[in-house]
C-alpha positions in Angstrom: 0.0 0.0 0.0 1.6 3.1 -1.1 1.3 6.8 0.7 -1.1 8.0 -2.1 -3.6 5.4 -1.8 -2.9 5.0 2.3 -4.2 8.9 2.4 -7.2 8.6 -0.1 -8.6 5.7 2.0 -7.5 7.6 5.3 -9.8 10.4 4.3 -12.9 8.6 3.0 -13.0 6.5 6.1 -12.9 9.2 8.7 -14.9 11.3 6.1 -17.3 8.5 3.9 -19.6 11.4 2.8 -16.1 12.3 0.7 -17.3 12.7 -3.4 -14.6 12.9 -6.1 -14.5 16.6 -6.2 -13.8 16.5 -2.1 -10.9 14.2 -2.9 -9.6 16.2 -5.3 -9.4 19.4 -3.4 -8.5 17.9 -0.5 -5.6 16.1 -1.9 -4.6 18.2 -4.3 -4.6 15.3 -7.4 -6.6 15.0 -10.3 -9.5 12.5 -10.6 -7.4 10.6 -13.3 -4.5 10.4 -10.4 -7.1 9.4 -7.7 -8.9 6.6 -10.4 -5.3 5.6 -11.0 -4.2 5.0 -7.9 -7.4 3.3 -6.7 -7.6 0.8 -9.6 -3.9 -0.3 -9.0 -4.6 -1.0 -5.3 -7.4 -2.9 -6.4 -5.3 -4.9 -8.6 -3.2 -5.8 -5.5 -6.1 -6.8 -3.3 -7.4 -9.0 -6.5 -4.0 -11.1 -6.2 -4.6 -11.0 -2.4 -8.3 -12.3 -3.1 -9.7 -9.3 -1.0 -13.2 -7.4 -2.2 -12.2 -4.5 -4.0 -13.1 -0.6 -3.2 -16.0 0.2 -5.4 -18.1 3.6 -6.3 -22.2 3.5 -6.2 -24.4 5.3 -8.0 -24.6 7.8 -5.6 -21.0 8.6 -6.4 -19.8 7.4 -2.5 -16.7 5.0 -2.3 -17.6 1.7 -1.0 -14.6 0.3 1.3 -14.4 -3.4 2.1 -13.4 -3.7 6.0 -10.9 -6.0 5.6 -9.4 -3.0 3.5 -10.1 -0.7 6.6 -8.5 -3.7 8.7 -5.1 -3.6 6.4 -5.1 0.2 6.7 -5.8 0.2 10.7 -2.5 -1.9 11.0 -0.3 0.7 8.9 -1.9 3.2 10.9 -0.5 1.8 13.9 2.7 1.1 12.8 2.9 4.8 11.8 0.7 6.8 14.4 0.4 10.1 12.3 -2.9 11.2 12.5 -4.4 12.9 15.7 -1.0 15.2 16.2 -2.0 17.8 13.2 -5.6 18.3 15.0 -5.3 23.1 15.5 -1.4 22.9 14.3 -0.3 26.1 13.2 2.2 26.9 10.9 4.8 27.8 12.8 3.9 24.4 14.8 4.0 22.3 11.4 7.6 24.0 10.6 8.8 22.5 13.6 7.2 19.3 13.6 8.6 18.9 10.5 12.5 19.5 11.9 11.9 17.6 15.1 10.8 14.8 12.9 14.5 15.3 11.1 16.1 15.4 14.0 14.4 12.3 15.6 14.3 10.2 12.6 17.6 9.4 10.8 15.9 7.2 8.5 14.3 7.6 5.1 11.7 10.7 4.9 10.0 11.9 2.0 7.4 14.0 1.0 4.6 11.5 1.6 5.8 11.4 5.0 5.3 15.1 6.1 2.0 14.8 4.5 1.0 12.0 6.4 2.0 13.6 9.8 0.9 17.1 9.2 -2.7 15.8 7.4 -2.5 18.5 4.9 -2.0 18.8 1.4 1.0 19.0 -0.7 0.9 22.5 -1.5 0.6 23.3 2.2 3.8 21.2 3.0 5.7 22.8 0.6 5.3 26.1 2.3 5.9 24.2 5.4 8.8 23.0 3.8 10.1 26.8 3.6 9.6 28.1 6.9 11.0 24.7 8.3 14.3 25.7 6.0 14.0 29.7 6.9 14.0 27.8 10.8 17.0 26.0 10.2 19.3 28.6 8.6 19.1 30.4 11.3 20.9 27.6 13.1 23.5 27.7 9.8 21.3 24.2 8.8 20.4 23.3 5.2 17.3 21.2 5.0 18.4 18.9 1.8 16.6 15.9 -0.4 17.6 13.7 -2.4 16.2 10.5 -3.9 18.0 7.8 -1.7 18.2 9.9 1.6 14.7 11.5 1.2 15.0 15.2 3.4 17.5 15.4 6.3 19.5 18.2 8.0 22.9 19.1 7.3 25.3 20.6 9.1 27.1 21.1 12.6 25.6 18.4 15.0 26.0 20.7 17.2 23.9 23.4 16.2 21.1 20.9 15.5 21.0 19.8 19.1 20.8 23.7 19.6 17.9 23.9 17.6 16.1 20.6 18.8 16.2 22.6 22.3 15.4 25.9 21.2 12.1 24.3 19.8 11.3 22.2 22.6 11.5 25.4 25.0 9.4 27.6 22.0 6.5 25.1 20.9 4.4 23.5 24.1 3.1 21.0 21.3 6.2 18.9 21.9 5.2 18.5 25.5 2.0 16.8 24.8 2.4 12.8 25.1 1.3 12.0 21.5 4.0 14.4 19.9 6.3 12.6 22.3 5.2 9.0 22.0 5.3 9.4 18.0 8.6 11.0 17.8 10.8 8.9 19.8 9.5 5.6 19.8 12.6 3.9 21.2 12.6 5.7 24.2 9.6 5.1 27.0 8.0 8.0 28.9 8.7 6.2 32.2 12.8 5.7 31.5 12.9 9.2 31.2 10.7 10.3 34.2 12.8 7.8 36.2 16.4 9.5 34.5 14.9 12.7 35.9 14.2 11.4 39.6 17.3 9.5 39.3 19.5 13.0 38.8 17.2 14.6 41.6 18.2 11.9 44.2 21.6 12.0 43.2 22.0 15.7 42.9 20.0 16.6 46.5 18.0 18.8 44.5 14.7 18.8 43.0 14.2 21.0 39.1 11.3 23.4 38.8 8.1 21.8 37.0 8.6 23.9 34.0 12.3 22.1 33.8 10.7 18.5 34.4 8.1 19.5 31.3 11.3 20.6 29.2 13.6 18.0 30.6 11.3 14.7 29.3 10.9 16.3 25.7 14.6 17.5 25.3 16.0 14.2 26.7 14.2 11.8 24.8 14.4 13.2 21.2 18.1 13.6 22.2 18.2 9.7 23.7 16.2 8.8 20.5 18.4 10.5 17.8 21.5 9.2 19.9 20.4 5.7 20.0 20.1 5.9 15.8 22.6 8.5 14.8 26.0 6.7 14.8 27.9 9.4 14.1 31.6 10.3 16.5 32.0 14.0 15.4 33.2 16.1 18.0 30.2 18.3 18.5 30.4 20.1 21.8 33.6 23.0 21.8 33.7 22.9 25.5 33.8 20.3 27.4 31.3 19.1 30.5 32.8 15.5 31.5 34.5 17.4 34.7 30.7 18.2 36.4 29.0 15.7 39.1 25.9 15.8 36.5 28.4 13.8 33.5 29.9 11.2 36.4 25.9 11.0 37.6 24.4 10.7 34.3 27.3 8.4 33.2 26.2 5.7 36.1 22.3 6.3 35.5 22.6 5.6 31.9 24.8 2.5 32.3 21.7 1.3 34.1 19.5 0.9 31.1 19.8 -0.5 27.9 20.3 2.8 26.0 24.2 2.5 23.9 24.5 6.3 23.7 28.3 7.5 22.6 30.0 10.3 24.8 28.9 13.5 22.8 25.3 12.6 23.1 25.9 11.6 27.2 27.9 14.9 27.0 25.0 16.7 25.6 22.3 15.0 27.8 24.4 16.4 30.7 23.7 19.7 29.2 20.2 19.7 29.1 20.3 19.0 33.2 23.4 21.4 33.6 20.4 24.5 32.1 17.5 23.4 33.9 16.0 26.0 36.5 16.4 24.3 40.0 13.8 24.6 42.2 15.2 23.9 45.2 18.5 22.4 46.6 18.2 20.3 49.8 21.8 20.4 50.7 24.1 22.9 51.5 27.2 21.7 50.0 28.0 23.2 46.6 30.2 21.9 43.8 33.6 22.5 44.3 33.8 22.9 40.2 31.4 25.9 41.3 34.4 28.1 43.6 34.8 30.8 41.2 31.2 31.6 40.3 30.6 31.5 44.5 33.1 33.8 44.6 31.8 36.5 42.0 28.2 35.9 43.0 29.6 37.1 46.8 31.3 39.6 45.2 27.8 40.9 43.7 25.7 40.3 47.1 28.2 42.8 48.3 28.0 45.4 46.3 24.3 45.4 46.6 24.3 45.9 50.0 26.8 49.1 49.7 24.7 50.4 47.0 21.3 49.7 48.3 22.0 49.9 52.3 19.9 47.0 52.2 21.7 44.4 54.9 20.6 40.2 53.8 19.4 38.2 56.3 21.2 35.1 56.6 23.6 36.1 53.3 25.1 32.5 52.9 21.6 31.0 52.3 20.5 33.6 50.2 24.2 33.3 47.7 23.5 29.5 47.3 19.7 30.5 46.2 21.3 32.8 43.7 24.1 30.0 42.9 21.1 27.6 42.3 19.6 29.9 39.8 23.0 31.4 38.1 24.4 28.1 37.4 22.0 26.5 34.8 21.7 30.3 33.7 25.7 30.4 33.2 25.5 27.7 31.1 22.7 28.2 29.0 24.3 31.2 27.7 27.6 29.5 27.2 26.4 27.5 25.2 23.7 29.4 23.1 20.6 28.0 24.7 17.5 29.9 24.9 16.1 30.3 28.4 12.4 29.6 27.0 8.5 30.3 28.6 10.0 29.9 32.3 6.7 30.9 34.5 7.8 33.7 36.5 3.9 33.3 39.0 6.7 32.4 41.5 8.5 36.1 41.7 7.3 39.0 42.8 6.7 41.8 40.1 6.1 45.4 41.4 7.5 49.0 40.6 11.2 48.3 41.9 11.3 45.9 39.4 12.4 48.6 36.8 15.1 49.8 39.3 17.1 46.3 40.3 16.8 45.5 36.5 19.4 48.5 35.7 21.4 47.7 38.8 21.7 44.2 37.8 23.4 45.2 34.4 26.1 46.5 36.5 26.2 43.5 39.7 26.5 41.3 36.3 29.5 42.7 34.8 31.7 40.8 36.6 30.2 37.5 35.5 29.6 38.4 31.9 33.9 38.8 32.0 34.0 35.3 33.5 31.4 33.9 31.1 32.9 35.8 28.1 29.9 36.7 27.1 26.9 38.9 27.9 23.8 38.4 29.8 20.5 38.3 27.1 17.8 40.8 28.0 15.0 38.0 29.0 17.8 36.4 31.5 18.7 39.4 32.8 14.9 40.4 33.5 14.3 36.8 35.1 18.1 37.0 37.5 16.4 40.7 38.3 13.2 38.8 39.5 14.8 35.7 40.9 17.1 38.5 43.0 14.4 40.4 44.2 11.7 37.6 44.9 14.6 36.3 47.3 15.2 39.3 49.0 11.9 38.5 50.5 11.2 35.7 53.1 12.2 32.4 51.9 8.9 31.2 53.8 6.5 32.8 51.3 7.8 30.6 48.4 5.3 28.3 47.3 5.7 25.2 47.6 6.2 23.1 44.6 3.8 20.8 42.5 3.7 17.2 44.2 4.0 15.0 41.6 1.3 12.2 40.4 0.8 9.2 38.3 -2.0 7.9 37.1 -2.6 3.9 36.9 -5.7 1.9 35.8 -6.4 -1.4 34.9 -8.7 -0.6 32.3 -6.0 -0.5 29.9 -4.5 2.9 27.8 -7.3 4.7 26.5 -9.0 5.5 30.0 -5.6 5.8 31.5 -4.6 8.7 29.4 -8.1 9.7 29.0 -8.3 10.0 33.2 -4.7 11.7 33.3 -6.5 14.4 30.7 -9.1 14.7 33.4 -7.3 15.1 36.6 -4.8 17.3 35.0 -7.6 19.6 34.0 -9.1 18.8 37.6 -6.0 19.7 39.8 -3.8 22.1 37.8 -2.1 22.5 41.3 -0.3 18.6 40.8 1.5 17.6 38.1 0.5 15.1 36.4 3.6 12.9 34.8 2.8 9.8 33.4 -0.4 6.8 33.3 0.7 3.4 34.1 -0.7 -0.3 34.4 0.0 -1.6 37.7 2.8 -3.8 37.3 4.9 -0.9 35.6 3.9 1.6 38.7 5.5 -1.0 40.8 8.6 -0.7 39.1 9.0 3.0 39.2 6.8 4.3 41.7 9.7 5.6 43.7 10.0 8.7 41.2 6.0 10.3 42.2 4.7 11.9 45.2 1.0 10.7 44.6 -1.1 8.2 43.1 -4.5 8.2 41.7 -5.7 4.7 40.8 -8.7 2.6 40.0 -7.5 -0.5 42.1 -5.5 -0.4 45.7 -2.1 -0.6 45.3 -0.1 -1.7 48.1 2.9 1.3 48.1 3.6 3.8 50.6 2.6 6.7 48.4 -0.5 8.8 49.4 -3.1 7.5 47.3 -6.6 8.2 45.6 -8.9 5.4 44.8 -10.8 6.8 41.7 -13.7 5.8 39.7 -12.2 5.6 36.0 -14.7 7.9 34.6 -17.0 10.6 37.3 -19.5 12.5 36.9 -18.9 16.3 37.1 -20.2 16.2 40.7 -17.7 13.7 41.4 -14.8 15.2 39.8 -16.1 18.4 42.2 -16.0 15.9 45.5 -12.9 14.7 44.5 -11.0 17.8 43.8 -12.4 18.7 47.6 -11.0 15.8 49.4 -7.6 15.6 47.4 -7.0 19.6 48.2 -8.3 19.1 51.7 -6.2 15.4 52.2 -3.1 17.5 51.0 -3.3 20.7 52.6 -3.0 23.0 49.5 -6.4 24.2 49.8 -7.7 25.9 53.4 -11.5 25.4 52.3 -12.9 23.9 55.4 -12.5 27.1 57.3 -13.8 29.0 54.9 -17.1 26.6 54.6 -17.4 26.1 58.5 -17.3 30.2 58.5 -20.0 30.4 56.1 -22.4 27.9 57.4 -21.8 29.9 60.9 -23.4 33.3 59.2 -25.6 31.2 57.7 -26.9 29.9 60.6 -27.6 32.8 62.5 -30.0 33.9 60.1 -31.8 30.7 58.4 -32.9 27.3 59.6 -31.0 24.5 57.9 -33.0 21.2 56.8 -29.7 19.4 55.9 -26.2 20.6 57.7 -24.6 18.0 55.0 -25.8 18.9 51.6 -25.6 22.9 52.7 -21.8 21.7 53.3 -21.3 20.0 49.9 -23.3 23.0 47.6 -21.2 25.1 49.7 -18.4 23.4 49.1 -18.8 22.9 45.1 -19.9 26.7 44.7 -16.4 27.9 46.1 -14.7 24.8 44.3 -16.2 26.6 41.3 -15.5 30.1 42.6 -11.4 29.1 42.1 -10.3 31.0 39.0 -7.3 28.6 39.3 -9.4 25.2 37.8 -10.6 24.2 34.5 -13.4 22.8 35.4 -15.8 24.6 33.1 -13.5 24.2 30.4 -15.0 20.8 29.4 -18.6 22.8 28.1 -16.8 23.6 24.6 -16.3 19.9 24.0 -18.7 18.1 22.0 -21.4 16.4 23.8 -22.7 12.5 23.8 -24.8 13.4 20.9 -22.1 14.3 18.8 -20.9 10.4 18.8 -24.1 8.8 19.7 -26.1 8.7 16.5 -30.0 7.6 16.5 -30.0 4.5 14.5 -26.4 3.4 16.9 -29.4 2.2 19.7 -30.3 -1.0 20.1 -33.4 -2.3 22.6 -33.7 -5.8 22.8 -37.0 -7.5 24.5 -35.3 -11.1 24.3 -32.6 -12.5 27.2 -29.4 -12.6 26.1 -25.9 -14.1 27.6 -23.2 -11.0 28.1 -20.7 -11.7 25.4 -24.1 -11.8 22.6 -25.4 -8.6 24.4 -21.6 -6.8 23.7 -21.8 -7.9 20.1 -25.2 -6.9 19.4 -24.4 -3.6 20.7 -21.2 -3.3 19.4 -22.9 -3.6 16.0 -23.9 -0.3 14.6 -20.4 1.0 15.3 -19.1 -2.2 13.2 -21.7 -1.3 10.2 -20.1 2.3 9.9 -16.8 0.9 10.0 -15.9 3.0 13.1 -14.7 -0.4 14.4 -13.3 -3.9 13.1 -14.2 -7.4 14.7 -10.8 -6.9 16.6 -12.6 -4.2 19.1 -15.3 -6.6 19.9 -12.5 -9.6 21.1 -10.7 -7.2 22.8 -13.8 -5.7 24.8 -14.7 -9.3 25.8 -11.0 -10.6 26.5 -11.5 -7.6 28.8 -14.5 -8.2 30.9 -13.7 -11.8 31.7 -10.8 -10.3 33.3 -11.9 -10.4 37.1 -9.9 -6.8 37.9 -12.0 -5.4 34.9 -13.9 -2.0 36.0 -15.5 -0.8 32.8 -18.4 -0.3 34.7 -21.4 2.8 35.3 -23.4 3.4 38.0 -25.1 -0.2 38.9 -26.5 -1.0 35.5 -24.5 -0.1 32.8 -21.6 -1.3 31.0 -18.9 0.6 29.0 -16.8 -1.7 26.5 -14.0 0.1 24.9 -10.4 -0.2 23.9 -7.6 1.8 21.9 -6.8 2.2 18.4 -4.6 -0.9 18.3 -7.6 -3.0 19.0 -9.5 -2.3 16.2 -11.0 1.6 16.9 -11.1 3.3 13.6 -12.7 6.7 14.0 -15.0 8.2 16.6 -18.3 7.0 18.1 -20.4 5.4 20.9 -23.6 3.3 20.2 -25.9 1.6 22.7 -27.7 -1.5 23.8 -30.8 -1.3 26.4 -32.2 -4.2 28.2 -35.2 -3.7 30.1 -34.3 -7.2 31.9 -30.2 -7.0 33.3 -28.2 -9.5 31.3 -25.6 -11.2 34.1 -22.4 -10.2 33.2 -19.1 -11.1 35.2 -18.6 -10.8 38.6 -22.3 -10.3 39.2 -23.3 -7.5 37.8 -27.2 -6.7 36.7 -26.6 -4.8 33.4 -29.0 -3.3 31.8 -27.2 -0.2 29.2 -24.4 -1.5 27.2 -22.3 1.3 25.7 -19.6 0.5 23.8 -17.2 3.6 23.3 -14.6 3.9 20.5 -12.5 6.9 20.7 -9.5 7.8 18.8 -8.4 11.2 19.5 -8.9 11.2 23.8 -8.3 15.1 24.6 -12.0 15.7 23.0 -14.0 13.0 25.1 -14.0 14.4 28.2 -17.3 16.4 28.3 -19.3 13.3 26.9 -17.3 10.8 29.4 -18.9 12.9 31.8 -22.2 12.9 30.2 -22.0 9.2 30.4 -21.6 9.2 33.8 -24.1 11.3 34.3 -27.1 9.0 32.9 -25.2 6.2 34.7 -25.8 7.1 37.7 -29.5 9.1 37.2 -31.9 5.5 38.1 -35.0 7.6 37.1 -33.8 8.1 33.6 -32.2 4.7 33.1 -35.8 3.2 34.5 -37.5 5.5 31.4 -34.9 4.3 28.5 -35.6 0.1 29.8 -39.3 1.7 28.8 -38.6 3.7 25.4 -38.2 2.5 21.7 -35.2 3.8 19.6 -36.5 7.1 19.0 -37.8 7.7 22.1 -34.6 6.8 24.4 -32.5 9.1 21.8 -34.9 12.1 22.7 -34.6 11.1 26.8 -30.6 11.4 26.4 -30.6 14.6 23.7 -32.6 15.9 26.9 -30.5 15.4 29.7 -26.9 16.2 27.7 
């Protein structure tokens, strides 16, 4: 199957409304291109003895599934689509050079097509901004027929530019830009790497370093682990600092075969990170001259300023623990990226230690040999004066969590998406199945899981998918059990007033409204944020319900109801085994409420594009474990960041026994109106 007919059947399958003309426009070929390439592929599935794609006379493509089958496997294999979903171009220019720097293999045209799902035209503007990009790391972006389009020039100042772009474009933090581009390389090695160094080091890096620090290390890991190359690529050399002998001995650890310059370089990325705090007091002794000029600075601020520093020997290491990475950033021509600056204080004397920093800096700049850039110099001036206050007003920083279910990946990731929109005060790392938490469950803070784990972690024993009134209960006892959030006075305080002027019929649900309205109340959530999403109805189509009047054994009652979704080919017959290898699983939790079911899987088990159909039983149909079912709702998702309003929905009329009651009543029609109502 080549790229040309793997993107015409891409499009008609997610799109099956697709005429010629679409195609045409869409793909920028002719129709005698797109009737070529068709009629070839057919003669391929003809040797293969599979049906062949045909038109009606409606004009609409007819696609055999085991055609949609073969394509779903490529499709996994390749895992483009779903990362050019509101890309823009600037985004696509560097997708296109990460995918370069990543990928040391064969890329063509087809290829940036594929990823970026636009058409050629588009890429080849891409292509022009990716190459304006590149010169201006003195890269050519080159092609030729054997070698397809790579990057050529120092190796050097394409590592430069691979960490430029991770600290410029946040899409290279999202997991699927991640997962995609450096596919030899696990999230959870690189978490544990990070935690590793921490331990290690005494120290732990701010979040917005740990973000930074699991893109930049893994594309570098990945490109070192296929780029064979020995050139001497860094000028000067790191090998003498504790983070080289440290990284040297975590690496030797794993399986990874990188070669120095790339361990060299790796030490690099941890030598610029932004520490948030140090938990020793013992300082490098690689580190005596830049002590020594940072003491020289404190004490010229005090003769200018007449302002004496409390305990001066704490406050220098602070300095020293932001100065460092600093000092080596601009060494080496790394650009200090987004860094959140909530953490400093910004007022009207900001203007004035900015100008008497230029002259507390000289001094280093000599050292350095070079000068201080404007935005470091603003950030030293903030990180200076925000430590000039009392170190007990820093916040503290984000605990950090992991997410593990046994439901499998989809509603792993798709609860991570949830909680992190939930509780932007914790940061959210990775999702895991049980046995892999066990194995590096040393490098979070906090757990939130669908099953009890036995660890020593704090931990939150979750639903997989909650309501929005759970998600609001849960938010309250995880900021309460944590102390980051002083609500209970607050509440307590209110229902005082209140009761001094009204008689309460319920002390507990005034609590819990009370409760939900403040949750609400916190500008710092994104809890409304879900409301733009599209709802149920969007997936759940009229004719994908099913009532059935006749008893049924559980496994019949999945494939009935997995069976509208199978007719629009939004699903193969590998979903449905899946779904049932699933529930006979005696840890399986796929369940709603009391009465309702919720097969689903992930797009390597046979989900082809978007949608959720439904069985209703007005007698419960015994399905393992006990459980009286009565809704069967399989749910096939391919793209999770856009789910999480209908999840909720779902949950909703899961746990709402008055409207489950009417729909055991209703016909098709009818139950479709009851849920259009309450979504």
């Amino acid at each position: 199957m080549n790229e040309r007919i793997r993107k015409i059947l891409s499009l008609l399958i997610r799109n099956p409304e697709l005429k010629m003309n679409d195609l045409t426009t869409k793909l920028s070929l002719t129709k005698r291109q797109i009737n070529y390439a068709i009629n070839t592929f057919n003669s391929e599935l003809e040797l293969k003895k599979i049906p062949k794609i045909k038109r009606n006379h409606s004009g609409d493509f007819e696609i055999p599934l085991e055609v949609i089958q073969m394509l779903t496997v490529e499709e996994n294999k390749q895992n483009f689509y779903s990362i050019a979903d509101g890309l823009s171009e600037s985004d696509r220019a560097a997708l296109i050079l990460m995918l370069l720097v990543t990928d040391t293999g064969y890329v063509g045209l087809d290829h940036f097509i594929d990823l970026l799902d636009v058409s050629k035209s588009t890429i080849i503007e891409d292509l022009k901004k990716s190459e304006w990009l590149a010169s201006k790391y003195e890269l050519e972006l080159v092609y030729d027929r054997i070698n397809g389009y790579s990057l050529k020039g120092s190796e050097h100042r394409l590592l430069q530019l691979m960490s430029d772009m991770v600290h410029q474009h946040p899409i290279f933090q999202e997991d699927k830009v991640r997962d995609f581009l450096a596919t030899n390389v696990s999230e959870e090695e690189i978490i544990h790497l990070i935690h590793g160094m921490e331990q290690m080091l005494h120290l732990s890096y701010s979040d917005e370093s740990v973000d930074y620090l699991q893109s930049a290390a893994r594309f570098l890991i990945s490109r070192g682990l296929r780029e064979k190359s020995n050139s001497d690529f860094l000028q000067e050399r790191v090998s003498q600092t504790p983070e080289f002998k440290l990284l040297q001995i975590l690496v030797s650890e794993t399986s990874w075969q990188l070669n120095q310059k790339y361990l060299e370089w790796l030490t690099l990325l941890f030598l610029t990170s932004n520490i948030f705090e140090k938990k020793t007091t013992q300082d490098f002794d690689s580190d005596l001259q830049l002590r020594r000029l940072i003491h020289q600075m404190v004490e010229i601020f005090q003769n200018q300023t007449l302002i004496v520093i409390e305990d001066r020997e704490s406050f220098e290491r602070r300095i020293l623990n932001h100065l460092r990475p600093a000092c080596f950033r601009i060494r080496y021509n790394l650009s200090l990226g987004v860094y959140s600056l909530e953490n400093l204080i910004q007022d009207s004397n900001h203007g004035i230690l900015v100008e008497l920093m230029k002259e507390l800096i000289t001094p280093i700049e000599k050292w350095l040999g070079k000068a201080f850039p404007e935005d470091e110099l603003n950030l030293l001036s903030y990180y200076f004066g925000f430590q000039l206050t009392s170190h007990s007003k820093h916040q503290k920083q984000k605990p950090r969590a992991v997410v593990v279910c046994t439901n499998g990946v989809m509603v792993s990731k798709l609860m991570r998406e949830s909680l992190k929109q939930l509780f932007p005060e914790i940061h959210f790392l990775a999702s895991f199945s049980v046995r892999d938490f066990y194995h590096f469950e040393e490098d979070y803070d906090l757990v939130f899981t669908t099953t009890p784990l036995k660890t020593n972690l704090v931990q939150f024993i979750i639903d997989p998918i909650m309501s929005y009134k759970e998600q609001i209960s849960l938010r309250y006892r995880v900021l309460s059990d944590l102390g980051i959030d002083q609500m209970d006075q607050a509440v307590d305080e209110l229902i005082g007033i209140i009761q001094k002027h009204a008689k309460i019929s319920s002390l507990r649900n005034l609590k819990e409204e009370l409760q939900y309205f403040l949750l609400q109340a916190n500008n710092n959530t994104s809890l409304e944020n879900h409301k733009v999403l599209p709802a149920l109805t969007h997936y759940l189509k009229p004719n994908f319900i099913t009532v059935i009047n006749q008893p049924v054994i559980w496994q019949d009652a999945v494939k009935i109801a997995c069976q509208p979704l199978l007719e629009s080919r939004i699903i193969d017959e590998r979903f449905y085994e899946d779904c049932i290898r699933q529930i006979k699983d005696v840890n399986y939790s796929g369940y709603l409420g009391s009465q309702t079911c919720i097969p689903h899987t992930t797009t390597d088990h046979g989900v082809l594009r978007d949608g959720v159909s439904l069985l209703i039983s007005p007698e419960p149909i015994e399905f393992p474990g006990g459980h009286q079912v009565s809704l069967v709702m399989p749910l096939a998702f391919y793209d999770l960041t856009r789910h999480l309003r209908a999840i909720n929905q779902i949950a909703a009329i899961s746990e709402n026994d008055e409207l489950i009651q009417n729909l055991k009543q209703s016909d098709e029609v009818t139950s479709y109106q009851l849920i259009r109502q309450h979504t």
